[in-house]
Backbone as CSV, one residue per row, in Angstrom:
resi,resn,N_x,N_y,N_z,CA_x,CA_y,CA_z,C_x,C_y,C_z
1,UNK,118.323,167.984,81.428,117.857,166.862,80.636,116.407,166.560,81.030
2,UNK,115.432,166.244,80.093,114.384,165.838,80.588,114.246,164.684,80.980
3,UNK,112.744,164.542,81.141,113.146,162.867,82.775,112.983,161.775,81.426
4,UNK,112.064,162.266,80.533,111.768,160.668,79.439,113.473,160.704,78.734
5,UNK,114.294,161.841,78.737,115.351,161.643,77.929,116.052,160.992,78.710
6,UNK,116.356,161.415,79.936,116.825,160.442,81.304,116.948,159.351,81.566
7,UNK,115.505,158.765,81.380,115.359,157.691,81.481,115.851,156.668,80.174
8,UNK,115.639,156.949,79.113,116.118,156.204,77.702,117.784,156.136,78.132
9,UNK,118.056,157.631,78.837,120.261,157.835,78.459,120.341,156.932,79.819
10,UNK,119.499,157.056,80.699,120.623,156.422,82.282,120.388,154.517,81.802
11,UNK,121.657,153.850,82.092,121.579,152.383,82.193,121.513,151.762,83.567
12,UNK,120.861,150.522,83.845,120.602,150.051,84.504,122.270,149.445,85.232
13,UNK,123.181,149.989,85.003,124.629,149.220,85.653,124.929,151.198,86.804
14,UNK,124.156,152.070,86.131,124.543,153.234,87.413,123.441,153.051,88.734
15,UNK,122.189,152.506,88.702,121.704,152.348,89.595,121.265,150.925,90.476
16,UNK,121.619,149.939,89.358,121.160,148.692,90.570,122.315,148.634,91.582
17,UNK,121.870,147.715,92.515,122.614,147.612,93.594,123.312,146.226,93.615
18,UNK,124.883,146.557,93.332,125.701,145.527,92.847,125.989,144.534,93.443
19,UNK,126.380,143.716,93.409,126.710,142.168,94.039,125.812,141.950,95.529
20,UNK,124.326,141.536,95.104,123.348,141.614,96.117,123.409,140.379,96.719
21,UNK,122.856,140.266,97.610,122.948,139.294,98.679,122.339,137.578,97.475
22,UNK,122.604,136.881,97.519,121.627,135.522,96.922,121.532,134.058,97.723
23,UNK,121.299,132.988,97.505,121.289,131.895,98.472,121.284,130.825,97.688
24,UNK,121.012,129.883,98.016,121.102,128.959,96.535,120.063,127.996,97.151
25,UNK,120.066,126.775,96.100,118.712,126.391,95.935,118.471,125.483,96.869
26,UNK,119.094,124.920,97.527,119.139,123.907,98.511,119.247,124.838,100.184
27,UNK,118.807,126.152,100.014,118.643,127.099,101.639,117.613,126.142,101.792
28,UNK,116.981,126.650,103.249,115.834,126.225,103.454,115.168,127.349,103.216
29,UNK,113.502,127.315,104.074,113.317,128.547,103.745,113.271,129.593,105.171
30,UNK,113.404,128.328,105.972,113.708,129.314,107.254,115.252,130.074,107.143
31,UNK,116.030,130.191,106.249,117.445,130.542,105.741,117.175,131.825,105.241
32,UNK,116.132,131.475,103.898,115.410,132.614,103.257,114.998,133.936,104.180
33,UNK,114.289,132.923,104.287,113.441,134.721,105.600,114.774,135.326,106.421
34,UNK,115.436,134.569,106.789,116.671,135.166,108.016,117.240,135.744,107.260
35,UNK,117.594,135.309,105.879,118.898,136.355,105.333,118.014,137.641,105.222
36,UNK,116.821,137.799,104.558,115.967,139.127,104.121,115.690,139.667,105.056
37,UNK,115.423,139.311,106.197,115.382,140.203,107.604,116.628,140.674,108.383
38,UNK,117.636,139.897,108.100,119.163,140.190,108.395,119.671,141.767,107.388
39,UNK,119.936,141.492,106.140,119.886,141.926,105.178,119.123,142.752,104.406
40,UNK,117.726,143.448,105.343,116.596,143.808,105.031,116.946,144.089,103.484
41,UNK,116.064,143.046,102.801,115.742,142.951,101.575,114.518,142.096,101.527
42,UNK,113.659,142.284,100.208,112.484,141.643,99.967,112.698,140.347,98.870
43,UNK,114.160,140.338,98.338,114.231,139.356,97.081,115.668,138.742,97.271
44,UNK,115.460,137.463,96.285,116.763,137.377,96.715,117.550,136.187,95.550
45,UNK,118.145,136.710,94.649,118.526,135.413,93.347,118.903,134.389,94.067
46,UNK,118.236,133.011,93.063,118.619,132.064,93.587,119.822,131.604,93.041
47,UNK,121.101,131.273,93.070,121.757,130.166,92.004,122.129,128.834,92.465
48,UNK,123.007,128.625,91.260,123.388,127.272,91.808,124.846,126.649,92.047
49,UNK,125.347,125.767,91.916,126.565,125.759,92.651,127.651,126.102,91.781
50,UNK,127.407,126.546,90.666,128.400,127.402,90.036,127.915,129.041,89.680
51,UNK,127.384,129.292,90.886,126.408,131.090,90.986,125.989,131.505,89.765
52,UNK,125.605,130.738,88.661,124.889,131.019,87.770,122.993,131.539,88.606
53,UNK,122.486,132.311,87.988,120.893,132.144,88.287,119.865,131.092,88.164
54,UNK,119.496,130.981,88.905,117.938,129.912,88.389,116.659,130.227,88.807
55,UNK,116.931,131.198,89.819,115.496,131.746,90.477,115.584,132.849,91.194
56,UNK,114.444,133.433,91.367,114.347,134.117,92.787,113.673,134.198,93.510
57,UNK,113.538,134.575,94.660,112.277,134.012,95.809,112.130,135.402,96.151
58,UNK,110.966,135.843,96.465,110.555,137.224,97.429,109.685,136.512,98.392
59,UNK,109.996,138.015,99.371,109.501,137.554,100.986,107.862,137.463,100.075
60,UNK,107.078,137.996,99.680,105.850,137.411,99.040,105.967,135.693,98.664
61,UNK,106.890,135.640,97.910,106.900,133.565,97.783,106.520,132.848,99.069
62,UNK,107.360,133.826,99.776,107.408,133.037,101.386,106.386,132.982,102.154
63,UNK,105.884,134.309,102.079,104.336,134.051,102.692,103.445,133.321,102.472
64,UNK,103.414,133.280,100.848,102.292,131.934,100.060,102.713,130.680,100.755
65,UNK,104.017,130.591,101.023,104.703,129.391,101.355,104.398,128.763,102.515
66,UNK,104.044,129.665,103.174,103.960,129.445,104.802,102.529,128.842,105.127
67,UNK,102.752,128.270,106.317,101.352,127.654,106.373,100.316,128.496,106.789
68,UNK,99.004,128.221,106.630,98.114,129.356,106.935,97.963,129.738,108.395
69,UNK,97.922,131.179,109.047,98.062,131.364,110.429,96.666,130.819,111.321
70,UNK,96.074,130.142,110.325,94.868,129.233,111.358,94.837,127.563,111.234
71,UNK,96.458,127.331,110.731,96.346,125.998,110.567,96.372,125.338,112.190
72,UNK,96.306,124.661,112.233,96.033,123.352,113.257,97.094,123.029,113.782
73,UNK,99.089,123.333,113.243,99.896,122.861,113.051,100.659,123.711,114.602
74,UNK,101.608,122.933,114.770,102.147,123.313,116.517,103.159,124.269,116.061
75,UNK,103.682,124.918,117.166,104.738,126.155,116.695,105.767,125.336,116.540
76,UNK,106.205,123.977,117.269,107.169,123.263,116.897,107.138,122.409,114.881
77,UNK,105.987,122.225,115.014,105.720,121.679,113.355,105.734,123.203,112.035
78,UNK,105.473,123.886,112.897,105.811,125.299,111.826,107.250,125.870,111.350
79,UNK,107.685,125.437,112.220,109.267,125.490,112.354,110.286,124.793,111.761
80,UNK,109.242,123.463,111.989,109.660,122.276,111.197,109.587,122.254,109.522
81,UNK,108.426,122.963,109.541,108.083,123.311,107.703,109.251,123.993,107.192
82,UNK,109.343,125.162,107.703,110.319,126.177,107.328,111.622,125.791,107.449
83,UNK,112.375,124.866,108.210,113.838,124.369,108.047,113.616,123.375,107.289
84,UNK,112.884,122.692,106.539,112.939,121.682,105.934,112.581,121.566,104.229
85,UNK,111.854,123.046,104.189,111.488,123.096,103.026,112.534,123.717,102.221
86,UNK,112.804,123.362,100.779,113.692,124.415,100.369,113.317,125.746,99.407
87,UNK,114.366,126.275,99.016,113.479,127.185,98.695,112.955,127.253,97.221
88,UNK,113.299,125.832,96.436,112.817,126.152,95.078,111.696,125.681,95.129
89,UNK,111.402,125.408,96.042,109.717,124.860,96.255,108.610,126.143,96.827
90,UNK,109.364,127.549,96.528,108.963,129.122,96.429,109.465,129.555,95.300
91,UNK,110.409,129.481,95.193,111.061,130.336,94.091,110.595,130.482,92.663
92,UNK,110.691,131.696,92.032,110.105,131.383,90.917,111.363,131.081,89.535
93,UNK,111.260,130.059,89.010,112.478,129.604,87.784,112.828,130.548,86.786
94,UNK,113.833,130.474,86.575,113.827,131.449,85.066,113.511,132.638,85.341
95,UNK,113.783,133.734,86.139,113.381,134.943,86.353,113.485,135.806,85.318
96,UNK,112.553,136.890,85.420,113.018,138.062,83.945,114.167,138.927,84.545
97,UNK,115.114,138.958,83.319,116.215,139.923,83.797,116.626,141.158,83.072
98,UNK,117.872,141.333,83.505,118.323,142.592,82.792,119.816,142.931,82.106
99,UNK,120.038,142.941,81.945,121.796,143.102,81.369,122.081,144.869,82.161
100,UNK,123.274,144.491,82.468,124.025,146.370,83.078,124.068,147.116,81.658
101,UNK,124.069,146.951,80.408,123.902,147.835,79.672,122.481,148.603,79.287
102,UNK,121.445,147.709,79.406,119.556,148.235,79.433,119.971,149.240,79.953
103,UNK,118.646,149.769,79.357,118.433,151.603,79.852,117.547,150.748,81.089
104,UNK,117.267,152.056,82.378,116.644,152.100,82.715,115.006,152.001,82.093
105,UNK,114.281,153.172,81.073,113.220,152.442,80.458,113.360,151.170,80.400
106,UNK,113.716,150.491,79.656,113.538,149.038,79.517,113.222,148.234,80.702
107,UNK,113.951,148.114,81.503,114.076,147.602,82.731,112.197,147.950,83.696
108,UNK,112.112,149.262,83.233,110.958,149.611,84.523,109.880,148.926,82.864
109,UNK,110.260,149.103,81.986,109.060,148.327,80.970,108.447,146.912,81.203
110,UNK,110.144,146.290,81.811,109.828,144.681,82.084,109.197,144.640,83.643
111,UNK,109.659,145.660,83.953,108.503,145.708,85.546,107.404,145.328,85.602
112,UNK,106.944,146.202,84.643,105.423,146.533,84.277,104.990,145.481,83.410
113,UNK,105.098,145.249,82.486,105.077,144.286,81.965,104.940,142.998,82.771
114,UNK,105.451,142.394,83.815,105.634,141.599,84.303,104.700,141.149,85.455
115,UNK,104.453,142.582,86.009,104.074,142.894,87.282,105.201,142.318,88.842
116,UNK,106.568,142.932,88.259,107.315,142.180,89.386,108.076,143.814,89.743
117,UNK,108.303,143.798,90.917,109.210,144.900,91.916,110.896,144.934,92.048
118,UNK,111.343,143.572,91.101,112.720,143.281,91.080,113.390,142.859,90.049
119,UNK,114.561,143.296,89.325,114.942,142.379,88.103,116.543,141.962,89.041
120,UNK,116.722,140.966,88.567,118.160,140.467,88.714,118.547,140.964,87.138
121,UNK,120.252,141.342,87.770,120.503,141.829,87.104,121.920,141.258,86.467
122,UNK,121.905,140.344,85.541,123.031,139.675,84.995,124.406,139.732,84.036
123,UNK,125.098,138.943,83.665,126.194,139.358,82.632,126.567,137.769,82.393
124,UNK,125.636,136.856,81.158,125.734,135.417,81.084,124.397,135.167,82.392
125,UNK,125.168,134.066,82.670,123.872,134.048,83.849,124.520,134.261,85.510
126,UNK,125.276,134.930,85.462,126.471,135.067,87.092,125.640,136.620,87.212
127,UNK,125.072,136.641,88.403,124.287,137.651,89.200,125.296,138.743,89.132
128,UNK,125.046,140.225,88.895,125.502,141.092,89.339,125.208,142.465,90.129
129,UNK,124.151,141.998,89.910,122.976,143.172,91.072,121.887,143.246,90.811
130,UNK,121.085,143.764,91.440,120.016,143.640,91.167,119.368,145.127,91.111
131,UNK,117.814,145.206,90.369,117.494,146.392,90.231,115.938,146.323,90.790
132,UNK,115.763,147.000,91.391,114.431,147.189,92.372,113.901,148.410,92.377
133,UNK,112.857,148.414,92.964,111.699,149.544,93.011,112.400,150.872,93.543
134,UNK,113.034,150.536,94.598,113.601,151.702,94.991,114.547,152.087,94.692
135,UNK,115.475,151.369,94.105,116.839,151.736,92.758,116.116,153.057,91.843
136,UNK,114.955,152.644,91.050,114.314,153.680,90.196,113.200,154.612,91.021
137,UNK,113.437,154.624,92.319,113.077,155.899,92.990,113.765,156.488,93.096
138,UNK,115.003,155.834,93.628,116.354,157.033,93.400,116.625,157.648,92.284
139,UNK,116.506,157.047,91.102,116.928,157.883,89.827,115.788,159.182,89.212
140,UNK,114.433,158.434,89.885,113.134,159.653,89.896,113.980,160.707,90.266
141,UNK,113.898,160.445,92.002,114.225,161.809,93.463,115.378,161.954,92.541
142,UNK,116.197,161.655,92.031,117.978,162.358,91.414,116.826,163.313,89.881
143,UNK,116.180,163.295,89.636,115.931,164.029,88.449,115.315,165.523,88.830
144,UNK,114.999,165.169,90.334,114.277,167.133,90.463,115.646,167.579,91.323
């Protein structure tokens, strides 16, 4: 099969990575960072208390988030930021998504399009995996 035919036939439900880690909106963001370093992941859906979606935060949100490494602020008050803040005060609302039936094209279209490295990947609005940069490296490396 060729890779553009590949890409149109493969759907986005054979390669994202299913029931991904998420947190909800009231984590902090010192929660945030621990689960993605626990969990090494860079993203992470937000929902809410009925696991519908509402956001998602990447370790990038978090960095913007963080205070600048020449602030003035004590390692005890930095600490303090980060357990206290939550995380929709990073997160971005309304994320672009994907349905498990999208082709792959589509999906790396809204990438690009977007300029984002992650789609959550839904069915209604209840998370079911997510699809990332390296999801569609694997399906590249699976084509030679």
């Amino acid at each position: 099969m060729q890779p553009a035919t590949a890409l149109t036939a493969a759907q986005v439900a054979q390669w994202m990575t299913k029931d991904p880690y998420t947190c909800t909106a009231d984590a902090s963001l010192a929660d945030a960072r621990d689960m993605m370093t626990e969990y090494r992941c860079r993203r992470l859906p937000v929902v809410d208390e009925n696991d519908e979606l509402i956001g998602i935060v990447s370790l990038g949100d978090l960095r913007q988030a963080a205070p600048s490494s020449i602030t003035s602020l004590s390692l005890f008050e930095v600490n303090y930021f980060w357990t206290k803040l939550q995380v929709t005060e990073a997160m971005t609302p309304e994320p672009i998504t994907v349905v498990p039936d999208d082709t792959l094209k589509l999906a790396c279209q809204r990438m690009l399009d977007y300029r984002i490295s992650g789609l959550p990947v839904v069915e209604g609005r209840k998370v079911v995996g997510i699809l990332t940069e390296t999801d569609i490296l694997r399906f590249v490396v699976g084509l030679t």
